[in-house]
C-alpha positions as a Markdown table, in Angstrom:
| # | Residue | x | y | z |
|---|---|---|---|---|
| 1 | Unk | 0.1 | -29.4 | -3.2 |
| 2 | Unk | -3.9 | -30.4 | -2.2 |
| 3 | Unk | -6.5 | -28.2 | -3.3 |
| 4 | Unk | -9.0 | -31.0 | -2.8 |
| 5 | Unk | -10.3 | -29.6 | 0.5 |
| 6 | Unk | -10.8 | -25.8 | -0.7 |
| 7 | Unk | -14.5 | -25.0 | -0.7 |
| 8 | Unk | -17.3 | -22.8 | -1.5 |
| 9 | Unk | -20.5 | -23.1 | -1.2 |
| 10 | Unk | -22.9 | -20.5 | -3.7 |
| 11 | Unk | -25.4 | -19.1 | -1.9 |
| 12 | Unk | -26.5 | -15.2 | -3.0 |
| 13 | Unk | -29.3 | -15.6 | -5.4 |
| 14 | Unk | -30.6 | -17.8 | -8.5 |
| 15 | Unk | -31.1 | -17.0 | -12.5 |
| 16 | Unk | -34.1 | -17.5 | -14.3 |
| 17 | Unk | -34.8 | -17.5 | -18.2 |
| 18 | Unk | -37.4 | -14.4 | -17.4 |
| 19 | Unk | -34.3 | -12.6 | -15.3 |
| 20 | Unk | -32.8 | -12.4 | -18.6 |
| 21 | Unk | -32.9 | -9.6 | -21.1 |
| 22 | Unk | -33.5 | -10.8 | -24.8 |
| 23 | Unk | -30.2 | -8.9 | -25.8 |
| 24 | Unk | -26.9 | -11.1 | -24.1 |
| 25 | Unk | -25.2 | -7.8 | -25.3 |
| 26 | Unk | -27.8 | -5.8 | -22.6 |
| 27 | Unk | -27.9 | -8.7 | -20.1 |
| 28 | Unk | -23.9 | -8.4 | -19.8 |
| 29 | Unk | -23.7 | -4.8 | -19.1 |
| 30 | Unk | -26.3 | -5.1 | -16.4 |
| 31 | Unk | -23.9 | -7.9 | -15.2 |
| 32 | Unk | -21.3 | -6.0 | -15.4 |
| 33 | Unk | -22.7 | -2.7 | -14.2 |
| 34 | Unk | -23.3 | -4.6 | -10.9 |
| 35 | Unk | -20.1 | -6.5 | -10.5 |
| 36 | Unk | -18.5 | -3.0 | -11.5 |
| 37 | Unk | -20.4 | -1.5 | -8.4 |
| 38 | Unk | -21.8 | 1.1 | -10.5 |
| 39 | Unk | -25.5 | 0.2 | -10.2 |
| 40 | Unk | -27.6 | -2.4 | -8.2 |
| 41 | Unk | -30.9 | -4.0 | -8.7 |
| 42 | Unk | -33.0 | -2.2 | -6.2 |
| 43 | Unk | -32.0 | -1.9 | -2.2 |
| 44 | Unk | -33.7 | -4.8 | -1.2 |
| 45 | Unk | -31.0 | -7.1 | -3.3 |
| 46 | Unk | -27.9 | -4.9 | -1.8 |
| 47 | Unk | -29.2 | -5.6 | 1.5 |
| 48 | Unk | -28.9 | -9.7 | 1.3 |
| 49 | Unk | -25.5 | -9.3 | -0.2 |
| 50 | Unk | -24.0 | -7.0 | 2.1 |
| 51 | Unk | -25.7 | -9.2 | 5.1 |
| 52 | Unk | -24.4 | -12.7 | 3.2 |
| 53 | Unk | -20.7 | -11.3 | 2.7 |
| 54 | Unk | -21.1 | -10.3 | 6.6 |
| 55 | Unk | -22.1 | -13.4 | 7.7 |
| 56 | Unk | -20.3 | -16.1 | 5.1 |
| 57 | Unk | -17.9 | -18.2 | 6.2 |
| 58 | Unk | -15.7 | -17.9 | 2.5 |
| 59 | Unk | -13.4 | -15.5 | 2.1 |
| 60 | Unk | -15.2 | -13.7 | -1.1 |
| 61 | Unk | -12.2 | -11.6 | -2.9 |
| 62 | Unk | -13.6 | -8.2 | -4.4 |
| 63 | Unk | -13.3 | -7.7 | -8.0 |
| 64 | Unk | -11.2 | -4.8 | -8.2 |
| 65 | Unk | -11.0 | -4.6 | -11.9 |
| 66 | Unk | -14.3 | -6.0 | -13.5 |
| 67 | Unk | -13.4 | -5.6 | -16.6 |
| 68 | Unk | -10.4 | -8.3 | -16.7 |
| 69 | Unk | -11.2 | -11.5 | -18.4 |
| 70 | Unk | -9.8 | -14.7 | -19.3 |
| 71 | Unk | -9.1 | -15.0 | -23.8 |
| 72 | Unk | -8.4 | -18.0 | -25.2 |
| 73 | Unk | -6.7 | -18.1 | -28.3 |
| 74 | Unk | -5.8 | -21.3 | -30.7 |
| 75 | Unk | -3.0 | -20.7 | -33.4 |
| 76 | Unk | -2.2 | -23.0 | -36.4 |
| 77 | Unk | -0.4 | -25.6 | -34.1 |
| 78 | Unk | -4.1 | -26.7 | -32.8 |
| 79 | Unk | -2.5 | -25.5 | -28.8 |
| 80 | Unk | -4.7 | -23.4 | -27.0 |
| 81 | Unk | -3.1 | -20.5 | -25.0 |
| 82 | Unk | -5.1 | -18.4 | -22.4 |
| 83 | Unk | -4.3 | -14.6 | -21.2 |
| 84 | Unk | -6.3 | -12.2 | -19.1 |
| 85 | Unk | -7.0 | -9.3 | -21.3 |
| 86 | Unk | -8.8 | -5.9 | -19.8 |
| 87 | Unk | -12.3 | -5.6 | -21.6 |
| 88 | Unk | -12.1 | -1.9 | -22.6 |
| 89 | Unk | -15.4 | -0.9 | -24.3 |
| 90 | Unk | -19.4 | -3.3 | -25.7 |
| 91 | Unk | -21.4 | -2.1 | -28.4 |
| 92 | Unk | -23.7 | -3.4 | -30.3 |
| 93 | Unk | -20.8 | -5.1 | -32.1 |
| 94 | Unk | -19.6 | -6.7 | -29.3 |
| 95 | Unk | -16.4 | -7.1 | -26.5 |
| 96 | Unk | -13.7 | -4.8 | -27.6 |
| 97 | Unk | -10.2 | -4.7 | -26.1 |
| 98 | Unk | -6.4 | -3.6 | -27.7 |
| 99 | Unk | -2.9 | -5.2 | -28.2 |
| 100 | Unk | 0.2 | -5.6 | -30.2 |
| 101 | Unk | -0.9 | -7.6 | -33.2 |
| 102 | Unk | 2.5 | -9.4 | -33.6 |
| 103 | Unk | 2.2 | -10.6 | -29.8 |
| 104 | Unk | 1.0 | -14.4 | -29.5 |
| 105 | Unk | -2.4 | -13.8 | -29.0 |
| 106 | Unk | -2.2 | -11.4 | -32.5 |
| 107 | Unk | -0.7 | -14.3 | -34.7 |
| 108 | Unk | -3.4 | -16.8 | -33.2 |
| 109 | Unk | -6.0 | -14.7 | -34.1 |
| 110 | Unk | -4.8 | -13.9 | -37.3 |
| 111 | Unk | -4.2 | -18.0 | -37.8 |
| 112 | Unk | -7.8 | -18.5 | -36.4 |
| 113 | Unk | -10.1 | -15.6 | -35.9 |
| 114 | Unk | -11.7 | -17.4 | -33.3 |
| 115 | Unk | -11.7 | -16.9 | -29.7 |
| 116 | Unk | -13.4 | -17.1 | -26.4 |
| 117 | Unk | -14.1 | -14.6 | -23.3 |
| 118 | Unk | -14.3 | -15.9 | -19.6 |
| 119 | Unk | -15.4 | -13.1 | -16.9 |
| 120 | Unk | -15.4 | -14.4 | -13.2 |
| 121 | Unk | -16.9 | -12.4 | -10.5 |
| 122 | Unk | -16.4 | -14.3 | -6.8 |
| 123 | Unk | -18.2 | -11.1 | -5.4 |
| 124 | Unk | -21.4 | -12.0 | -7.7 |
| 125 | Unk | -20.6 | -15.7 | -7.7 |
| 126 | Unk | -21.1 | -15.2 | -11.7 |
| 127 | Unk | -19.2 | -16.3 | -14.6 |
| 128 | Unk | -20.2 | -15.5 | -18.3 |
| 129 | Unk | -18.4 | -16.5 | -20.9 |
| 130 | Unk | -18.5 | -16.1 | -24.6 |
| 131 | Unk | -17.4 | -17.5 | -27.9 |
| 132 | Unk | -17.2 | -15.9 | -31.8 |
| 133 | Unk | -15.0 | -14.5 | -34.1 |
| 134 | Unk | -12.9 | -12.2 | -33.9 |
| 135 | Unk | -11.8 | -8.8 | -36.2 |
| 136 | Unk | -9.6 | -6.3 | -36.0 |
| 137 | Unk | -11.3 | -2.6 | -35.7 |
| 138 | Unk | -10.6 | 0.3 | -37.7 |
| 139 | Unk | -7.3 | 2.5 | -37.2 |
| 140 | Unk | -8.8 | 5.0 | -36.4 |
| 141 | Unk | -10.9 | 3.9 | -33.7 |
| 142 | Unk | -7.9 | 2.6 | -32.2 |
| 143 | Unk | -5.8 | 5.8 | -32.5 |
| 144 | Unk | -9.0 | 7.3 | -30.7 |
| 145 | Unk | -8.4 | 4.7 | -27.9 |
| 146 | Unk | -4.7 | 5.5 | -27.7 |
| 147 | Unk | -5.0 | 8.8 | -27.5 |
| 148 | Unk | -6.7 | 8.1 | -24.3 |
| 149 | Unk | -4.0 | 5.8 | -22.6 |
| 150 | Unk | -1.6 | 7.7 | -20.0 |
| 151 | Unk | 2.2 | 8.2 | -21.4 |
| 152 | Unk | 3.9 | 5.8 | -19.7 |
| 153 | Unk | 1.7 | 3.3 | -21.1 |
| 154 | Unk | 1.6 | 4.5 | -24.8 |
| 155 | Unk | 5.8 | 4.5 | -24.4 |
| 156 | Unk | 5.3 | 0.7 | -23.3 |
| 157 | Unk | 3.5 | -0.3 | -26.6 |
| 158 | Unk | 6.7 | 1.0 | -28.4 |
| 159 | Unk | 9.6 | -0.4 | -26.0 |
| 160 | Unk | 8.0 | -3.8 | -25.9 |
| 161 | Unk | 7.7 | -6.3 | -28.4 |
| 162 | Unk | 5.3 | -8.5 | -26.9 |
| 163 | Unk | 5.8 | -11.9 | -26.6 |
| 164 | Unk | 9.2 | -12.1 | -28.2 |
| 165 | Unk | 12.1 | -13.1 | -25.8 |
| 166 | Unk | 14.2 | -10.0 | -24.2 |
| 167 | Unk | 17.7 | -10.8 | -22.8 |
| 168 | Unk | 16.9 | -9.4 | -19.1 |
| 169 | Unk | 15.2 | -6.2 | -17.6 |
| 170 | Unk | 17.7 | -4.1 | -18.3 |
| 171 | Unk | 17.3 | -4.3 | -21.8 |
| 172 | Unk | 13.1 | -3.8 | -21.5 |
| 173 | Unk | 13.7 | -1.0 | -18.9 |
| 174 | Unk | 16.5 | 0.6 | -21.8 |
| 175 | Unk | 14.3 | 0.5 | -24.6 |
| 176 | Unk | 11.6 | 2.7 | -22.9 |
| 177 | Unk | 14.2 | 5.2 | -21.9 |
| 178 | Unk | 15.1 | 5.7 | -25.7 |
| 179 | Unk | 11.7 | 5.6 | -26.7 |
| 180 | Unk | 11.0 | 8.2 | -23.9 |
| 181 | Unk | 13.7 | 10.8 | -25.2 |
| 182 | Unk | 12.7 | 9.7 | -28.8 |
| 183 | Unk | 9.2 | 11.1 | -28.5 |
| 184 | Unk | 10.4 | 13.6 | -25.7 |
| 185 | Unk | 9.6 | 16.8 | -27.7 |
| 186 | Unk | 6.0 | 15.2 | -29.5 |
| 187 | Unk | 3.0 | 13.3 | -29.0 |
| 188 | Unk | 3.4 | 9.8 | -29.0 |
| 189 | Unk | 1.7 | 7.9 | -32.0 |
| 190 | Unk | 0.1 | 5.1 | -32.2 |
| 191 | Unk | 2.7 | 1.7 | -32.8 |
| 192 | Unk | 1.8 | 0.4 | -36.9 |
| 193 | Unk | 1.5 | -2.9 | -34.9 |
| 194 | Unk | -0.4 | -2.0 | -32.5 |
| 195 | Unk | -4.8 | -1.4 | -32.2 |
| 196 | Unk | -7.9 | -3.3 | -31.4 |
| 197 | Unk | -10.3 | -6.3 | -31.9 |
| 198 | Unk | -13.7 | -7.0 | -31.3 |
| 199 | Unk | -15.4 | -10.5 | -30.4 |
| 200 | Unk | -18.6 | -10.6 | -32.1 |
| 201 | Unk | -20.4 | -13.4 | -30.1 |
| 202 | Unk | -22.2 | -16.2 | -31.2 |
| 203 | Unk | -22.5 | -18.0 | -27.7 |
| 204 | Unk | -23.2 | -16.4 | -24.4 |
| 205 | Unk | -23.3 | -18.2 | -21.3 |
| 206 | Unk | -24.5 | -16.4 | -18.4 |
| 207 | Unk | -23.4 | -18.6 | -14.8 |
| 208 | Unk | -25.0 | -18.1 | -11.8 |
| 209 | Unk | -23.5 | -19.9 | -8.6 |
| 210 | Unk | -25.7 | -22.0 | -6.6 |
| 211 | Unk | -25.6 | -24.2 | -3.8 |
| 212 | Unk | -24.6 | -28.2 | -4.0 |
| 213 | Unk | -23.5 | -27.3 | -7.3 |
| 214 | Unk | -26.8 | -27.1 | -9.2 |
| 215 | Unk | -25.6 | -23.8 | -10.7 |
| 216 | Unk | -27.5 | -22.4 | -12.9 |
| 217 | Unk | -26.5 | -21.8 | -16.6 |
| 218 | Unk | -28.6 | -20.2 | -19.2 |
| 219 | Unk | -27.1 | -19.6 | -23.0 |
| 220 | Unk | -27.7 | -17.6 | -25.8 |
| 221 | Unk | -27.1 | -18.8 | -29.0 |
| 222 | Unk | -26.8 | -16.4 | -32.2 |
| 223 | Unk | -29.6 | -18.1 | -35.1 |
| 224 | Unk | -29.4 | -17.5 | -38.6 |
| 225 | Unk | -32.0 | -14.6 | -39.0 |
| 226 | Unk | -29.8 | -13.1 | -36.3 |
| 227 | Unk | -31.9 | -13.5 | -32.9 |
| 228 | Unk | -30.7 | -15.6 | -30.2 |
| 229 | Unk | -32.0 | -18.7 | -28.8 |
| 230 | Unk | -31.9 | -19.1 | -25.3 |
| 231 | Unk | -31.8 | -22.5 | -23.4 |
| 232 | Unk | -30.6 | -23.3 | -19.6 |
| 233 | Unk | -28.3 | -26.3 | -20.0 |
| 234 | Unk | -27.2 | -28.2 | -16.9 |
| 235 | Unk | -24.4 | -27.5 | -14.6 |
C-alpha cells in the first residue's frame, strides 16, 4: 500500500504570536469553541472558510466529535502506547477525561504520570498538542461525572474489564446482561476502579496548517514562577 501520493495543501488562514491569548488554557477553548462549531471569530472569517471548503480541491472530513484526542501513555517497559480518549471537561487545572484505572492506559499512568494530548482538526487545519503530568481527580468529582453518563454506558464500566483479554463477544455481551439485572431495581454506582484524571500542562503547542509546509507552530512553555513562555519554533 502507497500513501506517498496523498496530498494536501493548507490554505485557510495563518497564526501569529499576537493571535494568541497569554493563557494556552484560554487560547484552547477558543480553538476548540470554533472547531466545535459553537462560536466563530467574526463573519468575515466564516465567510472565507465556507467559500475555501466550496471551492478546495481536498476532501476536508468534519470533525464530528471535537473533543476526541490522541493520549500517549509510556509504562515501566519504556513502550509508548497511543489511544483516542474523549476530552470531557478544561479548567483552570487543565484537560480532564475518565477511565478504568486498571485498563492499560491506568497502569501506565500510574507507572509514569506523564502523558501527552494530540487534538487534530482537518476542518480548521489545526493541531494542538500538549504535554504534563498527570493525576487522578477526586471521587467525588468523578461520581459527579458518572452520574451524568446514560445507563447503558455506566453498565459498560462494570461488564468490561478494560484491556484484559475476553474469550469472545458472547462473554462481553453476557456480563452486561448480569450486570443489567444486578442493578435492575437501583442506581448504578460508580465502579471502585473506575473515575478521572487531569493533564496539567507544561507544553502547549498550538499548529496552524499552512501552505508548502511552512506551518506555523507557536508553543507555550510553563516557567518556574508559573507563567508561560511563548516561542514559534519551526515546522
Amino acid at each position: 500500500m502507497r500513501t506517498a501520493n496523498l496530498r494536501r495543501e493548507y490554505n485557510l488562514t495563518g497564526l501569529y504570536r499576537h493571535d494568541l491569548d497569554s493563557d494556552p488554557i484560554a487560547q484552547f477553548k477558543t480553538w476548540f469553541d470554533q472547531a466545535a462549531g459553537e462560536r466563530r471569530s467574526g463573519r468575515v472569517r466564516r465567510f472565507f472558510i465556507q467559500l475555501y471548503k466550496m471551492f478546495s480541491s481536498a476532501s476536508l472530513s468534519q470533525a464530528t466529535e471535537a473533543n476526541a484526542a490522541t493520549l500517549a501513555t509510556v509504562g515501566r517497559d519504556g513502550i509508548p502506547s497511543a489511544r483516542i480518549i474523549l476530552l470531557k471537561d478544561v479548567d483552570e487545572r487543565g484537560f480532564i477525561f475518565f477511565t478504568n484505572y486498571e485498563s492499560r492506559k491506568g497502569r501506565e499512568l500510574a507507572a509514569n504520570p506523564h502523558a501527552a494530548l494530540v487534538f487534530y482538526w482537518p476542518d480548521q487545519e489545526r493541531q494542538v498538542c500538549i504535554a504534563g503530568e498527570v493525576k487522578k481527580i477526586s471521587r467525588e468529582e468523578s461520581e459527579a461525572y458518572f452520574e451524568t453518563r446514560p445507563r447503558g454506558s455506566r453498565l459498560g464500566a462494570w461488564a468490561s474489564l478494560q484491556s484484559e483479554p475476553v474469550e469472545n463477544r458472547s462473554t462481553l455481551e453476557r456480563r452486561l446482561k448480569e450486570c443489567e439485572a444486578k442493578f435492575q431495581q437501583e442506581e448504578i454506582p460508580m465502579p471502585p476502579h473506575w473515575g478521572g484524571y487531569v493533564l496539567a500542562p507544561a507544553r502547549v503547542e498550538f499548529w496552524q496548517g499552512r501552505p508548502r509546509r511552512l506551518h506555523d507552530r507557536l508553543v507555550y512553555e510553563k516557567q518556574r514562577d508559573g507563567g508561560w513562555n511563548i516561542e514559534r519554533v519551526c515546522p
